[in-house]
C-alpha positions in Angstrom: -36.0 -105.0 -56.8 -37.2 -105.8 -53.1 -40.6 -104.7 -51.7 -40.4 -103.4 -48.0 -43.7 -104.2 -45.9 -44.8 -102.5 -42.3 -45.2 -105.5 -40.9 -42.8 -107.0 -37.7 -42.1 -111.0 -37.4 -43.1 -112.3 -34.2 -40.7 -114.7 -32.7 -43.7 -117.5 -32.9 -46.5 -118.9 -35.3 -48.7 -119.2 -32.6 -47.9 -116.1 -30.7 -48.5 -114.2 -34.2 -51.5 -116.3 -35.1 -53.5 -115.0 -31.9 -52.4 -112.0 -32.4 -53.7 -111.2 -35.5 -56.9 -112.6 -34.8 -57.3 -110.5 -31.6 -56.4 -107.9 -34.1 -58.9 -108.5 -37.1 -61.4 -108.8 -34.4 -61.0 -105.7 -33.2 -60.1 -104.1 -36.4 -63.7 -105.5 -37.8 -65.4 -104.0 -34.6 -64.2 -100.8 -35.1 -64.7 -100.4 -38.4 -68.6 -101.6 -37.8 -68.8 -99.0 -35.0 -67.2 -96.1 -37.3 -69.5 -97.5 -40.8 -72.6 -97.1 -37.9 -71.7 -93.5 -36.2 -70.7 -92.5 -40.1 -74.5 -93.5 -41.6 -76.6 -92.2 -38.4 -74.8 -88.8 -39.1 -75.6 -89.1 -43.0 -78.9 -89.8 -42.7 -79.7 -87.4 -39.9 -78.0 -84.4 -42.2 -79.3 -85.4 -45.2 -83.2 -85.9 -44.2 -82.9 -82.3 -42.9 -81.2 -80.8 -45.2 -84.1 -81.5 -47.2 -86.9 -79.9 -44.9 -84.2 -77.0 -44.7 -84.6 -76.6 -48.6 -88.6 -76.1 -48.2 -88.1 -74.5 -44.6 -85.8 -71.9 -46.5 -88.8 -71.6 -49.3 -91.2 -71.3 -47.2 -89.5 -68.5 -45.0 -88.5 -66.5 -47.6 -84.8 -66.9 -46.2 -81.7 -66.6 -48.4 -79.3 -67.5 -44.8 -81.7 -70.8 -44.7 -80.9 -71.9 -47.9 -77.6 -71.4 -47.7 -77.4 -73.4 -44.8 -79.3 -75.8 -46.7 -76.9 -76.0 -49.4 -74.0 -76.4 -47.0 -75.9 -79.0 -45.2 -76.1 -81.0 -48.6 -72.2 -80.7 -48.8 -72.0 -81.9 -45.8 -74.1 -85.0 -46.1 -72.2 -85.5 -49.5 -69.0 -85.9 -47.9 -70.2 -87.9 -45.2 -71.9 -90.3 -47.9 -68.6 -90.4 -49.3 -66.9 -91.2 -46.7 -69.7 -93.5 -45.2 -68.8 -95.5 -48.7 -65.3 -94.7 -48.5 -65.1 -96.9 -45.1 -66.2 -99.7 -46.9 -64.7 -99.8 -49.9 -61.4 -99.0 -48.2 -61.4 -102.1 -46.6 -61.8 -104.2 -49.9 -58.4 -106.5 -50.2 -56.2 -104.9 -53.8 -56.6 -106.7 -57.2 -54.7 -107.4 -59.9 -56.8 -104.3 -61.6 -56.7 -102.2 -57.9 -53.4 -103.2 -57.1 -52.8 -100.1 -54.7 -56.6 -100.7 -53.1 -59.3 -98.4 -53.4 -58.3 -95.4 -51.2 -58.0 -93.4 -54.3 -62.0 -93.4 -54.3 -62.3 -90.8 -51.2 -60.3 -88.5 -53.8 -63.1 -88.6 -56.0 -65.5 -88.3 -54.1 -63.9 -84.8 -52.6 -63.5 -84.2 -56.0 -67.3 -84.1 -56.7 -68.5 -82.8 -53.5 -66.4 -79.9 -53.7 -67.4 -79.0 -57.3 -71.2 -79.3 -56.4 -70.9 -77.2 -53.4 -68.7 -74.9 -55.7 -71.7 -74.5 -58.1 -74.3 -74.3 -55.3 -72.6 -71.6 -53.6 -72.8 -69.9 -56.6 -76.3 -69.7 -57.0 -76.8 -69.0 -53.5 -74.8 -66.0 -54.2 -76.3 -64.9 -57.1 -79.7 -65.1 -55.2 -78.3 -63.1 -51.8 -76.3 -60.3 -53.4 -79.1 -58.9 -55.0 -81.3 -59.0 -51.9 -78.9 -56.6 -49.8 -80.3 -53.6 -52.4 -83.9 -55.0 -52.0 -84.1 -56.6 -49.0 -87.1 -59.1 -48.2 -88.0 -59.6 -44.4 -88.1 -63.2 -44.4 -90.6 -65.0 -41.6 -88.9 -64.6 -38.7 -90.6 -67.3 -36.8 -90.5 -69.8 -39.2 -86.8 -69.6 -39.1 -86.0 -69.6 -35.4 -87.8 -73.0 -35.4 -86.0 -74.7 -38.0 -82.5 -73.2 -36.5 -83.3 -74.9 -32.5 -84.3 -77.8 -35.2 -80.8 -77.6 -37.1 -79.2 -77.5 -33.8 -80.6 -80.7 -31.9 -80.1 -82.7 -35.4 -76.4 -81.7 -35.7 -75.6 -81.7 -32.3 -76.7 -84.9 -31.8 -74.5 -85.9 -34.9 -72.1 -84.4 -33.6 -72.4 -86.8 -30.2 -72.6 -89.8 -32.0 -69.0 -89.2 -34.1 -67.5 -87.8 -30.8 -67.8 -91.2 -29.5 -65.8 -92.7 -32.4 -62.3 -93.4 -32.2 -61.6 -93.0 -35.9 -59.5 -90.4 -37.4 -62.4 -89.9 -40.0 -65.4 -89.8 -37.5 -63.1 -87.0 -35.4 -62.6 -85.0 -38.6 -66.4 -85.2 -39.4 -67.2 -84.3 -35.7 -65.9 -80.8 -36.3 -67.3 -80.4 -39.9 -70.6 -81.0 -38.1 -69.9 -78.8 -35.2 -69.5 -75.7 -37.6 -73.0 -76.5 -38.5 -74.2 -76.3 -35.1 -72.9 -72.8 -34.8 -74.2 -71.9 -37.9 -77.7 -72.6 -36.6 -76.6 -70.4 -33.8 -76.1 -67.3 -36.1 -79.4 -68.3 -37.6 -81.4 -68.1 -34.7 -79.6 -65.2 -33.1 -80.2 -63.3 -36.6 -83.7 -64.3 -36.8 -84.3 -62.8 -33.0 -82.6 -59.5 -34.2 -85.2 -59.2 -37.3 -87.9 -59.9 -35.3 -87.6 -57.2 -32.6 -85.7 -54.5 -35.1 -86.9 -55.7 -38.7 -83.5 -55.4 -40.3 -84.3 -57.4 -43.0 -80.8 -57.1 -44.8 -79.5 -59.5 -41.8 -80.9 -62.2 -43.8 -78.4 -61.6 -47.5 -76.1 -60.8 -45.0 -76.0 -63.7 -42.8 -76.3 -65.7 -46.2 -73.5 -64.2 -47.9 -71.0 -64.5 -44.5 -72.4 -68.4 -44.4 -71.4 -69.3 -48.4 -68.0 -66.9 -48.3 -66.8 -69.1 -45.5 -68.5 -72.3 -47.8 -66.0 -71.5 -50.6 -63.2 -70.6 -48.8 -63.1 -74.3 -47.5 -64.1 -76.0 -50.6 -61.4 -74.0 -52.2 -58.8 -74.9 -50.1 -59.8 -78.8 -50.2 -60.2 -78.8 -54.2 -56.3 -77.3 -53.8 -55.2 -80.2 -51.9 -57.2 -82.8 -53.7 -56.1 -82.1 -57.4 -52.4 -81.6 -56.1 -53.1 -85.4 -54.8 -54.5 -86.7 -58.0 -51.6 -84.9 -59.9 -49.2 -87.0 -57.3 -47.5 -83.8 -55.9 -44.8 -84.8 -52.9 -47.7 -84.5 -49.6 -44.7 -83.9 -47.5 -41.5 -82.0 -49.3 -40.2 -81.8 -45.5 -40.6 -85.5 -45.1 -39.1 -86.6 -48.3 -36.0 -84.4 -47.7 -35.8 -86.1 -44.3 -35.7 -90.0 -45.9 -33.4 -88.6 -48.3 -31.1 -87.6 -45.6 -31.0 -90.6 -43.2 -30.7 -93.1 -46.4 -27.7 -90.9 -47.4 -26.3 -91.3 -44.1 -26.0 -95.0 -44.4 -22.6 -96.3 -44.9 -23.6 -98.9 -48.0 -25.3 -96.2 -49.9 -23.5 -94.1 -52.4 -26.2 -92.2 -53.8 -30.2 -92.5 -54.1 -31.9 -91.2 -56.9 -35.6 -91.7 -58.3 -37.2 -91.1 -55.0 -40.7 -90.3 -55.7 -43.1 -89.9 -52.5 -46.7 -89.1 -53.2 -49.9 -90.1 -51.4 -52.7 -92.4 -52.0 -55.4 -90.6 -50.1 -53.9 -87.4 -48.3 -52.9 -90.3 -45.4 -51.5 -93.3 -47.0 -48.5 -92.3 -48.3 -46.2 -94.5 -51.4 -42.4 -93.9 -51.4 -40.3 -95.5 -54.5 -36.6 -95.5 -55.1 -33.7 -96.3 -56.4 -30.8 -96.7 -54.2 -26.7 -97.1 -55.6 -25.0 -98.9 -53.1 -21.2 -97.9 -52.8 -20.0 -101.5 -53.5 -21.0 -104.9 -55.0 -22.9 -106.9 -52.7 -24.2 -110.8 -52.6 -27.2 -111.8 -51.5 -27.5 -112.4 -48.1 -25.7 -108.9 -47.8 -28.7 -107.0 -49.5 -31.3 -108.6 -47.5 -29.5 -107.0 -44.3 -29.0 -103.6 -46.0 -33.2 -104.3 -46.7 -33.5 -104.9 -43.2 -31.7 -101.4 -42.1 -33.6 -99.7 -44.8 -36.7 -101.1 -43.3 -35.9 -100.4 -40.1 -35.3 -96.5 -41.1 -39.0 -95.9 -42.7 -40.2 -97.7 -40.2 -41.2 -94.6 -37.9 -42.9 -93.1 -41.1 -45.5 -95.8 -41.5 -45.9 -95.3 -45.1 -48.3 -97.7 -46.6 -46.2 -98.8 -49.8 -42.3 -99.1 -50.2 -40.5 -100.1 -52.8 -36.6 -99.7 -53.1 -34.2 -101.1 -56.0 -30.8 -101.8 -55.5 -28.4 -100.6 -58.1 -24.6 -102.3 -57.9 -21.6 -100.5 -58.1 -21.1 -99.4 -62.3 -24.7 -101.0 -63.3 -26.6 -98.7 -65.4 -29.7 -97.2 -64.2 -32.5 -98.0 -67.0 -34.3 -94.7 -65.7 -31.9 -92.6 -66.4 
């Protein structure tokens, strides 16, 4: 069995030395920068999705706390993934030996099933209201929505400056927010010059449909991770193809791809070749092999080499 690693030999000691310390440098910087951008967002969603909770009370306004709601979901998974950026950088252990990127799959996992439930009772609150409607205080609400749009817009700033995958994903998760205000205070302006009080269940109901839809389709991809379905079938019919292609392989079998965190992807296999080979033979064909995953930056590989009539215990 031979592990293959993503990582290239540099032609010196010193030469590779500097290099990964220019590296861990600016690896460490980044991450402090993305850990900073990620906990200013947090704690500027979370604070107000509290006073949006009482706002909401105090306003009479089913669209406010439904905002609310989705304003907790939101700080949840930016919490998580505030925690996630830590922890991910923790070294494996012998109990850990894959790392702890598995962790942001929980914590999806549990933020989506709180915002599942909380979207249910928002529901069951608004639904009822669009046969009795309650003009909710109009005033009270266009405040708090120019209020929800400075605090997530200038969340929204702060990840925009972020080079990170993560802080550009949250970016736009806080950007629906802002427009979501924008609904809210458009709606609010409508009740208070026409009194159409059923804007408000309405506006709520639109707000917590879209909610679901998105945790829906989230939860789907997160339990087909923890239940290690292929993240890519395309891409795993691809590596299949190209190791098939090379001239010392008769066959490859056992090839299991599947995905640590919906990015860092594991690919094991077993690979026949067509004839007996010694040793320094099958370190070139793991050098070819390497070379071919290469391009897929996958974050684990591991390939075993099966001689020409040996038994595959797997079988």
């Amino acid at each position: 069995m031979s592990e293959q690693h993503q990582h290239t030999s540099h032609q010196s000691h010193g030469h590779q030395h500097g290099h990964l310390l220019g590296h861990r440098h600016g690896h460490q910087h980044a991450h402090h920068s993305e850990s900073s951008n990620i906990a200013l967002a947090f704690w500027l969603n979370f604070g107000f999705a509290l006073i949006e909770i009482v706002g909401g009370i105090l306003t009479n306004s089913v669209a406010i706390i439904a905002d609310a709601i989705h304003d907790l979901g939101d700080s949840l998974a930016i919490g998580f993934a505030w925690v996630a950026s830590k922890i991910a950088t923790r070294q494996p252990t012998q109990k850990y030996s894959y790392g702890y990127r598995r962790w942001s799959l929980l914590s999806a996992l549990i933020s989506g099933l709180i915002l599942l439930v909380g979207s249910g009772w928002v529901l069951s609150e608004a639904i009822p209201r669009l046969w009795q409607p309650q003009l909710p205080h109009t005033g009270g609400m266009f405040v708090l929505a120019i209020f929800g749009i400075a605090v997530n817009g200038a969340a929204v700033l702060r990840l925009r400056r972020g080079k990170t995958q993560n802080e550009k994903v949250l970016s736009w998760h806080l950007l629906e927010d802002v427009l979501g205000w924008v609904a809210v205070m458009l709606g609010a302006i409508l009740m208070y010059f026409t009194g159409w009080a059923w804007l408000d269940p309405v506006l709520c109901i639109g707000f917590t449909v879209f909610i679901l839809f998105n945790v829906l389709k989230s939860l789907r991809q997160t339990l087909a991770l923890f239940l290690q379905v292929t993240p890519d079938p395309v891409l795993q019919q691809q590596i299949t193809t190209e190791l098939n292609a090379l001239e010392f392989v008769k066959a490859v079998h056992h090839l299991h791809l599947w995905s640590l965190d919906g990015e860092q992807h594991v690919l094991t296999m077993h690979v026949e070749l067509t004839a007996d080979a010694a040793l320094a033979e099958q370190l070139h064909y793991k050098q070819r092999i390497a070379q071919l995953l290469a391009p897929y930056s996958l974050s684990h590989t591991t390939v075993e080499f099966e001689l020409s009539g040996e038994i595959c215990r797997d079988a």
